[in-house]
C-alpha positions in Angstrom: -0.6 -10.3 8.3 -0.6 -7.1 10.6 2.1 -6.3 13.0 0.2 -4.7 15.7 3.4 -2.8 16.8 2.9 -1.1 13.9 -0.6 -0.7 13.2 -3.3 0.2 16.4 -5.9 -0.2 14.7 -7.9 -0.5 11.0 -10.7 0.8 11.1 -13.3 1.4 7.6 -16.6 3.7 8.1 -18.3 5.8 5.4 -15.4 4.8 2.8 -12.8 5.9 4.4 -10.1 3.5 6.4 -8.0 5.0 8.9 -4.9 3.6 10.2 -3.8 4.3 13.3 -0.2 3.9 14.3 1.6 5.2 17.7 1.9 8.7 16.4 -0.4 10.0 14.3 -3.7 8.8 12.3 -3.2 8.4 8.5 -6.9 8.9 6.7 -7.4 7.1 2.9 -10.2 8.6 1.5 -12.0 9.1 -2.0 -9.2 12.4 -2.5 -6.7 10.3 -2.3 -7.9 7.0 -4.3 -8.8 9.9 -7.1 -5.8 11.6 -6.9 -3.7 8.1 -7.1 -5.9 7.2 -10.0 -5.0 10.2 -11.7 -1.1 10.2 -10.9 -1.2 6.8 -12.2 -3.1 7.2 -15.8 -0.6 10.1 -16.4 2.6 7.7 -15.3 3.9 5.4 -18.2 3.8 2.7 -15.8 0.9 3.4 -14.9 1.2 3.5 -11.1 1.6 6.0 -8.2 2.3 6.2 -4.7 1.6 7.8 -1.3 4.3 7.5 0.7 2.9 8.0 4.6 6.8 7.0 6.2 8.6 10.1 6.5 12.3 8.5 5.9 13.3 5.8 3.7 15.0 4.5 7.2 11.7 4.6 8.6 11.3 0.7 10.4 8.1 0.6 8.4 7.4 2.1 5.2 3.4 2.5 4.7 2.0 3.5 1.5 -0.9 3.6 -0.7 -0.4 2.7 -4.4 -2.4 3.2 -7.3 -2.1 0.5 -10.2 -4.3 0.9 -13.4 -4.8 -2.0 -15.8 -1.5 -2.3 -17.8 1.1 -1.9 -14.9 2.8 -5.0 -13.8 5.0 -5.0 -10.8 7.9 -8.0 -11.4 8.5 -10.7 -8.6 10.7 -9.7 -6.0 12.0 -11.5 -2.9 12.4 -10.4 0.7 15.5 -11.9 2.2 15.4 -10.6 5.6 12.2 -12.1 7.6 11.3 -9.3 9.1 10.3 -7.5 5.9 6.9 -8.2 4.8 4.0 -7.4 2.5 0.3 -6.5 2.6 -1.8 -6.3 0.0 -5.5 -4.5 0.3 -7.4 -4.2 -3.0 -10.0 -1.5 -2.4 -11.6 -1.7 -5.9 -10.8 -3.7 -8.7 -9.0 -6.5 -9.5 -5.1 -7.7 -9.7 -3.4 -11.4 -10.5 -1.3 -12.2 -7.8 1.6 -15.7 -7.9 3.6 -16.2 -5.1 6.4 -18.3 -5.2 8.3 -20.7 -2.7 11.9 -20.2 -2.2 12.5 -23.5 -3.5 
């Protein structure tokens, strides 16, 4: 789901997506999947991150993260229903279980 307060627009063209917010574009390109890919086979966890919020307070906290085969990210709950998820795999694969709150 896209909150289109938040994002203008999504837009993909020659591999790279832009987002465009309010303020100012945000560009993911091949630098930066290679540089995440990097971070992350160096990391023990073997992810990394690209924060594009500028304040943990920030009403919505846009990144890019970089998994490699090996990581596992543990289940975790949103409580508050304005808080919310998006996933985009741009290349490769990941296993994904959601649960119900029952």
């Amino acid at each position: 789901m896209i909150k289109m307060a938040a994002v203008r627009e999504i837009t993909l063209h020659k591999k790279i997506l832009t987002l465009r917010t309010g303020r100012k574009m945000k560009k993911l390109d091949d630098v930066l999947f290679q540089a995440l890919i990097e971070k992350a086979e160096q990391s023990d966890r073997k992810r990394s991150h690209h924060c594009f919020h500028t304040e943990h307070s920030d009403p919505v906290q846009r990144m890019c993260i970089g998994l490699k085969k090996g990581t596992y990210v543990r289940p975790h709950f949103h409580s508050q229903t304005n808080k919310w998820e998006m996933l985009l795999v741009l290349k490769g694969r990941l296993a994904l279980v959601i649960f119900d709150q029952t």
